[in-house]
Backbone as a chain_set.jsonl record, in Angstrom:
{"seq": "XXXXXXXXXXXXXXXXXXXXXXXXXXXXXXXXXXXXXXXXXXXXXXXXXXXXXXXXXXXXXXXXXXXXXXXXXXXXXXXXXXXXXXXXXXXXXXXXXXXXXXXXXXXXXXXXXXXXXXXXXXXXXXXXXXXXXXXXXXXXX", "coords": {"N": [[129.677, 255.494, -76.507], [128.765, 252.864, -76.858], [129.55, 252.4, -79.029], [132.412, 251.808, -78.205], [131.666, 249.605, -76.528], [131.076, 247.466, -78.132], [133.277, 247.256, -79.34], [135.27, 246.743, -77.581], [134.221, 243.978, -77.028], [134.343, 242.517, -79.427], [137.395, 242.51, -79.465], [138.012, 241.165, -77.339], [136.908, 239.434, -77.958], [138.161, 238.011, -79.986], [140.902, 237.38, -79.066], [140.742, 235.77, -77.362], [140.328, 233.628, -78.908], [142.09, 233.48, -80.124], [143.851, 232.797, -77.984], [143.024, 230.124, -77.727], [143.279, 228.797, -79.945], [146.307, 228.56, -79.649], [146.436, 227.156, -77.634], [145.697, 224.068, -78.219], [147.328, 224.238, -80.052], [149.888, 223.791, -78.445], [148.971, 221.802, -76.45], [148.924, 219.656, -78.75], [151.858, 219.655, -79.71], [152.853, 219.097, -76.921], [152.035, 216.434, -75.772], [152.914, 214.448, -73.842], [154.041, 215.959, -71.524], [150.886, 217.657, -71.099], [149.486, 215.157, -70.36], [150.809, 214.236, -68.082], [150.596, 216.713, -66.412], [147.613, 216.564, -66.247], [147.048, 214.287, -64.396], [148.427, 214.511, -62.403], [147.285, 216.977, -61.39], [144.804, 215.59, -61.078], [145.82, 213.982, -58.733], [146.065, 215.393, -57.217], [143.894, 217.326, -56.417], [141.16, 216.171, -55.661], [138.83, 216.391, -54.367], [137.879, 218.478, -56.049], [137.771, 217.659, -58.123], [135.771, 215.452, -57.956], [133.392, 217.246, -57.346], [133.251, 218.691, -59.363], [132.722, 216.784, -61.228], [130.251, 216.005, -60.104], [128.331, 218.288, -60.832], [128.779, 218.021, -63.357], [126.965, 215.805, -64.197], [124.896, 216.327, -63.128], [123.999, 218.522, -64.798], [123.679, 217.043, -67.395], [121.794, 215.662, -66.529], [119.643, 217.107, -66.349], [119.837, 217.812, -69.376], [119.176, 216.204, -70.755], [116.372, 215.452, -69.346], [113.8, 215.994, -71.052], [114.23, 214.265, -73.239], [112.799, 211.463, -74.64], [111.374, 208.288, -74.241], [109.777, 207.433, -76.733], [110.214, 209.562, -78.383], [112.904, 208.649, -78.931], [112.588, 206.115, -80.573], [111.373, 207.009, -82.417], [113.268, 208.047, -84.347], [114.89, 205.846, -84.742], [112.987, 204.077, -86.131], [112.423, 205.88, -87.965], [114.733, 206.22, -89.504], [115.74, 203.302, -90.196], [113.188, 203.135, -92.139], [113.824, 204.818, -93.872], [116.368, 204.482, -95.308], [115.973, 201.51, -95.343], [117.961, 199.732, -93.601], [119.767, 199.869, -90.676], [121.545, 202.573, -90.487], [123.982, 204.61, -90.854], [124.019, 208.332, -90.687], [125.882, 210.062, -91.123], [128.038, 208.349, -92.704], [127.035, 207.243, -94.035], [126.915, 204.486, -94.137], [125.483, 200.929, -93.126], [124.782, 200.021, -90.089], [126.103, 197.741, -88.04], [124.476, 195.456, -84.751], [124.214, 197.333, -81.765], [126.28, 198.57, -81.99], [125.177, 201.307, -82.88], [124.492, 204.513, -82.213], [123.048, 207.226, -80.558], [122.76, 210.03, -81.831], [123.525, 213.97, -82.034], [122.615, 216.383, -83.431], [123.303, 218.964, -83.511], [125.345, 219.32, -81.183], [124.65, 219.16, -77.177], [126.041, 220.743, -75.542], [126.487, 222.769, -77.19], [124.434, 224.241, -77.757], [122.277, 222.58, -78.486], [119.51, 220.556, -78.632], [116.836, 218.025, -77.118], [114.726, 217.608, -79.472], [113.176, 216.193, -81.839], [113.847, 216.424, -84.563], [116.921, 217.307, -84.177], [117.843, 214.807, -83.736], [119.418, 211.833, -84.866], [120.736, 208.538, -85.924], [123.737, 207.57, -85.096], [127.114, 206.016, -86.635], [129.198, 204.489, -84.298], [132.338, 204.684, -84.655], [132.063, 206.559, -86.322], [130.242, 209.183, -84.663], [131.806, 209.57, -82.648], [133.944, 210.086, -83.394], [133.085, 212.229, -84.477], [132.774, 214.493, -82.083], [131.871, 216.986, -80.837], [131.454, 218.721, -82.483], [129.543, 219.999, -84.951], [126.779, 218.712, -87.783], [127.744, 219.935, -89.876], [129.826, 220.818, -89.559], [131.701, 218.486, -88.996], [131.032, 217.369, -91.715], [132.734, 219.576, -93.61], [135.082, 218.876, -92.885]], "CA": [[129.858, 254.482, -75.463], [128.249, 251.695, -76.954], [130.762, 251.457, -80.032], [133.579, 251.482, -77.194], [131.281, 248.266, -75.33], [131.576, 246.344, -79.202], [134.958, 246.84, -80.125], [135.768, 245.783, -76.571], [133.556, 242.693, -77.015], [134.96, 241.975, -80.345], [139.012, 242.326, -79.182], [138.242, 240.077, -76.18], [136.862, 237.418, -78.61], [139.409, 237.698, -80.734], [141.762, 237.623, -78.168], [139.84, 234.358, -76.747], [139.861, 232.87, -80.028], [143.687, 233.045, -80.425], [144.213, 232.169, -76.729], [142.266, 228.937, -77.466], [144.569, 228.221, -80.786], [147.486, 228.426, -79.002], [146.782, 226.156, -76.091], [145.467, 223.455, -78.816], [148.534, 223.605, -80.345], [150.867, 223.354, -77.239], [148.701, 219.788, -75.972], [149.659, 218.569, -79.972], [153.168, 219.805, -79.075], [153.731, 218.326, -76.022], [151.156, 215.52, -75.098], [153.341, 213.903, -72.568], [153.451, 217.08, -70.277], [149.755, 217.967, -70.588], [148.848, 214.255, -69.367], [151.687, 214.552, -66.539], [150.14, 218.06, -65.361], [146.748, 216.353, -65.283], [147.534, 212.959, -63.794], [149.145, 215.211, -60.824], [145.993, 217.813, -60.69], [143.953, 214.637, -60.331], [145.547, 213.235, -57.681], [146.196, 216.512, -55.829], [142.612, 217.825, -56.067], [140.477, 214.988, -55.348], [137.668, 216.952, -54.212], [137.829, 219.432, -57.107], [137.161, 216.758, -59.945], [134.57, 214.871, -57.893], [132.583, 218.123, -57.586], [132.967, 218.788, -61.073], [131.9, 215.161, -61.914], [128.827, 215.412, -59.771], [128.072, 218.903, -61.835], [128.862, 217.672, -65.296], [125.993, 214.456, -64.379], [123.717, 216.77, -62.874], [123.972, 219.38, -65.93], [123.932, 216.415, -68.197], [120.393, 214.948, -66.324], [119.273, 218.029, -66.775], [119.259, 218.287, -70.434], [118.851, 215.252, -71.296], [115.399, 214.893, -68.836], [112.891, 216.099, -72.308], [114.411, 213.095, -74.297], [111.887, 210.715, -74.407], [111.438, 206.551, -74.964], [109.284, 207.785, -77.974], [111.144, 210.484, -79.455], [114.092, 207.916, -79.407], [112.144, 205.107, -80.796], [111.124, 207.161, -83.766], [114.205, 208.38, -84.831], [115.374, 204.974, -84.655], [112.283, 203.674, -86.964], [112.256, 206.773, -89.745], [116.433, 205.842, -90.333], [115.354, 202.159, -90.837], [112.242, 203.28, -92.908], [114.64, 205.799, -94.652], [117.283, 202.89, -95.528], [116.034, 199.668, -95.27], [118.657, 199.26, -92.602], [120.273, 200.977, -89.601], [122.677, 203.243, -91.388], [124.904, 205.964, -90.11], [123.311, 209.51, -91.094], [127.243, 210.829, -91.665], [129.178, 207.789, -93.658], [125.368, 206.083, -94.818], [127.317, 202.793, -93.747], [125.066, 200.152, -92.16], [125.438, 199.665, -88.537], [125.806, 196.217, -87.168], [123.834, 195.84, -83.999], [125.008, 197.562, -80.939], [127.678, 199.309, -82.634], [124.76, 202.553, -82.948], [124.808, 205.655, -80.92], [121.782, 208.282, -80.77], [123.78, 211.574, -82.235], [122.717, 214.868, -82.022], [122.968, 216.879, -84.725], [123.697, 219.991, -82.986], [125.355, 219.056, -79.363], [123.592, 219.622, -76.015], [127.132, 221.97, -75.105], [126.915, 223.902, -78.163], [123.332, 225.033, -77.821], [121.553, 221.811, -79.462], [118.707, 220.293, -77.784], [116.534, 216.629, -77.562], [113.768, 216.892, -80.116], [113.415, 214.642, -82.95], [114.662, 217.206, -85.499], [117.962, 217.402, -84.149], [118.532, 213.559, -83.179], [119.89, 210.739, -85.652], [121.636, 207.852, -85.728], [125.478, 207.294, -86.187], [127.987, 204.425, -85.81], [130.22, 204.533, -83.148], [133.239, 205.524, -85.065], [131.488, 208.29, -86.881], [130.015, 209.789, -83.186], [133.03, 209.442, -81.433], [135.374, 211.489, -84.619], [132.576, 213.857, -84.394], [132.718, 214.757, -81.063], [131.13, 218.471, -80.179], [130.98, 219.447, -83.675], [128.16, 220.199, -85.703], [126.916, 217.914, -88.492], [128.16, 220.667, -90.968], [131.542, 221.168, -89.436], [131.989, 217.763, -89.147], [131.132, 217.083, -93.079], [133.415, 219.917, -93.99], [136.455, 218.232, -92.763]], "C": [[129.566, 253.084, -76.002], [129.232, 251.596, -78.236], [132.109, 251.162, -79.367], [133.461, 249.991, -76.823], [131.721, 247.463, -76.864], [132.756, 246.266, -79.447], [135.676, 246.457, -79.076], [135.552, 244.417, -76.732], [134.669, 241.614, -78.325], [137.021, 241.695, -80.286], [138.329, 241.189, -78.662], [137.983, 239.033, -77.147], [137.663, 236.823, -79.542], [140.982, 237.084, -80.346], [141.811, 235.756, -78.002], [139.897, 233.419, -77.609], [141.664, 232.416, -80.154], [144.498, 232.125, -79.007], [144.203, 230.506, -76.869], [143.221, 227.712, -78.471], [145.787, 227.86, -79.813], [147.567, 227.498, -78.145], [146.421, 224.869, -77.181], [146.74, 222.852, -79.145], [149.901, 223.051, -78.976], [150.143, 221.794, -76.78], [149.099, 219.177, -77.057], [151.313, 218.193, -79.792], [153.803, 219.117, -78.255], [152.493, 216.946, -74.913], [151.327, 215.028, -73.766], [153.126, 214.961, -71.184], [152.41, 217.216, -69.753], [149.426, 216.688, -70.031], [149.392, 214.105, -67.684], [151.055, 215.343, -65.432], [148.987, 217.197, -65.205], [146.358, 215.546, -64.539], [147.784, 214.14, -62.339], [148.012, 215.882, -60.309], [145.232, 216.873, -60.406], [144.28, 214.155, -59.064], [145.607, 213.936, -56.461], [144.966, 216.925, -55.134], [141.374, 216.914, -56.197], [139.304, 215.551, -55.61], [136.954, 218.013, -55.223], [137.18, 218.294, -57.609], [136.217, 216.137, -59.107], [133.459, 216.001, -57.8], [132.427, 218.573, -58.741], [132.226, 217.725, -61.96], [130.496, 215.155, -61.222], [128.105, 216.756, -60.501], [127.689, 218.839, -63.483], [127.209, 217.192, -65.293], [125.119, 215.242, -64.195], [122.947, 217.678, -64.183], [123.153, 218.288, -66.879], [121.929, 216.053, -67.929], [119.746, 215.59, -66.978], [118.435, 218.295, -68.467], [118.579, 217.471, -71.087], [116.984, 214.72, -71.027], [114.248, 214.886, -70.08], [113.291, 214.937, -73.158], [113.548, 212.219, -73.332], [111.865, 209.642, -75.062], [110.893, 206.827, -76.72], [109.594, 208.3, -79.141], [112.761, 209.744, -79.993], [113.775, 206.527, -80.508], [111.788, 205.833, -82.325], [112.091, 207.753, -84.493], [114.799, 207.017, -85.109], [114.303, 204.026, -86.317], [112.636, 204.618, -88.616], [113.712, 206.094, -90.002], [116.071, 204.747, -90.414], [114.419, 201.988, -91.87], [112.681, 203.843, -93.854], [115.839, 204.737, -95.508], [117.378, 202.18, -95.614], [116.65, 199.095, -94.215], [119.185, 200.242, -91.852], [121.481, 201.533, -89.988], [122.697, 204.49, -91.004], [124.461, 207.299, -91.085], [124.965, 210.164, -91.915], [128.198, 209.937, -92.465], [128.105, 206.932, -94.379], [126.339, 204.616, -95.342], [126.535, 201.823, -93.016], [125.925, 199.833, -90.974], [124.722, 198.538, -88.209], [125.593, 196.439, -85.583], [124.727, 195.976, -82.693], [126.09, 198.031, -81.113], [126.972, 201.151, -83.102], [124.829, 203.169, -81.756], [123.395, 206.533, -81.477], [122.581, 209.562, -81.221], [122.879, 212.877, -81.99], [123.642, 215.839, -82.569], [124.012, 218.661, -84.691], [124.005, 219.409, -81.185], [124.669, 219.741, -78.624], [125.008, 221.312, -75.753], [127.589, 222.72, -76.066], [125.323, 224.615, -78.55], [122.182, 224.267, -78.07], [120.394, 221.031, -78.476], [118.125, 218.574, -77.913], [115.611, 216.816, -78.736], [114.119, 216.657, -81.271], [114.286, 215.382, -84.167], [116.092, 217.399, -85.45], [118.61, 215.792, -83.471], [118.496, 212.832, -84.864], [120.895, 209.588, -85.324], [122.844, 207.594, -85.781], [126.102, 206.123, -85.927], [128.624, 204.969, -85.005], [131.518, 205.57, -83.293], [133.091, 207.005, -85.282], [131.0, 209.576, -85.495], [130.633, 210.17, -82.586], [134.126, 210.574, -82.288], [134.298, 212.947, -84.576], [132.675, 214.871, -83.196], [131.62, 215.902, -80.641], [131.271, 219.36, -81.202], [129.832, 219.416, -84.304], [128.186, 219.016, -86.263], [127.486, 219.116, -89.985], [129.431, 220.826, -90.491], [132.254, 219.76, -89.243], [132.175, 216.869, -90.875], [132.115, 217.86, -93.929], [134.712, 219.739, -93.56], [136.922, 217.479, -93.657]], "O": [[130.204, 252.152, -75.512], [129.717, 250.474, -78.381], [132.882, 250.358, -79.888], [134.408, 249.209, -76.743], [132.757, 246.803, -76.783], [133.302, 245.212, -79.773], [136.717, 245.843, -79.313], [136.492, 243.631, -76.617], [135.35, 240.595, -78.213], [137.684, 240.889, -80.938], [138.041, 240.26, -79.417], [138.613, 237.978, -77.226], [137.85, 235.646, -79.85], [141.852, 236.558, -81.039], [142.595, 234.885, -78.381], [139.55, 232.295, -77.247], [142.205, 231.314, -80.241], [145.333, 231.22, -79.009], [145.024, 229.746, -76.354], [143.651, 226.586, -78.221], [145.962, 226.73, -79.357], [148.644, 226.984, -77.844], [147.41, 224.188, -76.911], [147.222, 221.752, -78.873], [150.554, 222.01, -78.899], [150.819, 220.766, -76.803], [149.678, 218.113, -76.84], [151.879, 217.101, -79.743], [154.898, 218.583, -78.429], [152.358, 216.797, -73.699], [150.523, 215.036, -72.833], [152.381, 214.839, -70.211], [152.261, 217.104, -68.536], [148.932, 216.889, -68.921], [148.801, 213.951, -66.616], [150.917, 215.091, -64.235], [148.938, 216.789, -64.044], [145.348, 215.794, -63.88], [146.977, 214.261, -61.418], [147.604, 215.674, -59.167], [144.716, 217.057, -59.304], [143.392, 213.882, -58.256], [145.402, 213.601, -55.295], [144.773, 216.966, -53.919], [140.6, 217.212, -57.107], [138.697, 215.421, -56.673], [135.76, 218.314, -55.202], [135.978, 218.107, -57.421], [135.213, 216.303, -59.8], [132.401, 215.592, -58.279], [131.292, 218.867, -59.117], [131.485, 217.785, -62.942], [129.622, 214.408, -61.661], [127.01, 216.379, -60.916], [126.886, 219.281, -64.305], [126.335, 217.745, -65.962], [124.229, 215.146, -65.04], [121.76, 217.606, -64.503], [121.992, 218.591, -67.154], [121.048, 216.151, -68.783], [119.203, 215.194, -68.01], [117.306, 218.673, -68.78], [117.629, 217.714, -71.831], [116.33, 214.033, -71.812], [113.689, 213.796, -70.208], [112.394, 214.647, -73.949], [113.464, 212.133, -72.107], [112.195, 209.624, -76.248], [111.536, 206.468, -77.706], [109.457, 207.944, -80.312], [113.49, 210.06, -80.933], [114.692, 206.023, -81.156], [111.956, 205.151, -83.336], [111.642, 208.073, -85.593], [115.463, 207.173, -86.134], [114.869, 203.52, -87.285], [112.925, 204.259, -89.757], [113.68, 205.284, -90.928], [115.622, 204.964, -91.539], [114.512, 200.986, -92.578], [112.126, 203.584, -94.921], [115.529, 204.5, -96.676], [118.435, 201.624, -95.914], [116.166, 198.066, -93.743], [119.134, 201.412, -92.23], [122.504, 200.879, -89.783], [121.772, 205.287, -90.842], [124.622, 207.155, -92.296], [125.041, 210.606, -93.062], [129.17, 210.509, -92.959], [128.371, 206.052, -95.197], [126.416, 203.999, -96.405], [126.998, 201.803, -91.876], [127.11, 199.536, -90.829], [123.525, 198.274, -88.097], [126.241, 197.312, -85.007], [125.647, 195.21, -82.407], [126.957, 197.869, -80.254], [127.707, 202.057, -83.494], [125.095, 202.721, -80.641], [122.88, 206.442, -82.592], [123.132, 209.976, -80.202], [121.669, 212.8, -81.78], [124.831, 216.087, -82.366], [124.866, 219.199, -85.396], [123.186, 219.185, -80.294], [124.079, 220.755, -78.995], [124.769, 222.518, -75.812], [128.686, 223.279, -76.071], [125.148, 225.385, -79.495], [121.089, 224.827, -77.986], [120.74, 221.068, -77.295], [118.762, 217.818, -78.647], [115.699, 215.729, -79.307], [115.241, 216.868, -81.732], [115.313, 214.869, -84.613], [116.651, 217.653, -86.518], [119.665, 215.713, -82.841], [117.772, 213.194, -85.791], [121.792, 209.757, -84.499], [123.126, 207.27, -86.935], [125.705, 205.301, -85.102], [128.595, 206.2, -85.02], [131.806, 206.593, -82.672], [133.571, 208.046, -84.833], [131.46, 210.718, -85.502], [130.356, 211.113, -81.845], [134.813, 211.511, -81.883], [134.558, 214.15, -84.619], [132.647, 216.075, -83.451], [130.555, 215.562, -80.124], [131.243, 220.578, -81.026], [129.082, 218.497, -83.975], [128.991, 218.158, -85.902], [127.46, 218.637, -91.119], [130.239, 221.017, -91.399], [133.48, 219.818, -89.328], [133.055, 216.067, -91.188], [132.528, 217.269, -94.926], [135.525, 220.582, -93.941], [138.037, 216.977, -93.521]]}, "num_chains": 1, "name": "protein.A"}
């Protein structure tokens, strides 16, 4: 029974995994469509996406509530103490001011949490291309 429950587990994620390809490629495919369809689901389901938006924020408070003035303040000091200057952890480019972001090394929606071990600094650019990747799946690109 229980090698029946894994090799179920393991199809479905396989399954799940190809499902996920496939739809990737179809939004590269056809951009215009997928913004069309969700331009229209926005304006159909109003109430949908604002309940989802007051979810996301609440989720979001949520994880974020353990980050602390302190724990941000010293992540902010060691990369200046570490560098001399405020320099991006992933292209070790100085960042001109107000152009940093707090990163996290492992995202909150991939398992990753606030303390200091998993926060650093990045630039903007670098943050923003990384998105909800690791800092290892982002360096092996």
């Amino acid at each position: 029974m229980g090698l029946v429950v894994a090799t179920l587990k393991r199809t479905t994620t396989i399954k799940m995994k190809k499902h996920i390809e496939y739809e990737r490629a179809y939004r590269q495919r056809h951009p215009k469509k997928v913004r069309t369809y969700h331009k229209n689901y926005r304006a159909v389901h109003p109430l949908q996406l604002r309940i989802y938006r007051r979810r996301y924020r609440h989720n979001r408070r949520i994880l974020t509530r353990s980050l602390t003035l302190h724990t941000i303040q010293r992540v902010y000091e060691d990369n200046i103490k570490k560098y001399g200057t405020l320099t991006c952890y992933l292209c070790l480019q100085s960042i001109a001011f107000g152009n940093d972001h707090l990163e996290h090394k492992i995202p909150l929606s991939r398992g990753g949490n606030n303390l200091y071990s998993n926060l650093a600094v990045a630039c903007n650019k670098c943050n923003l291309k990384k998105g909800s990747k690791t800092t290892k799946e982002f360096k092996e690109e």
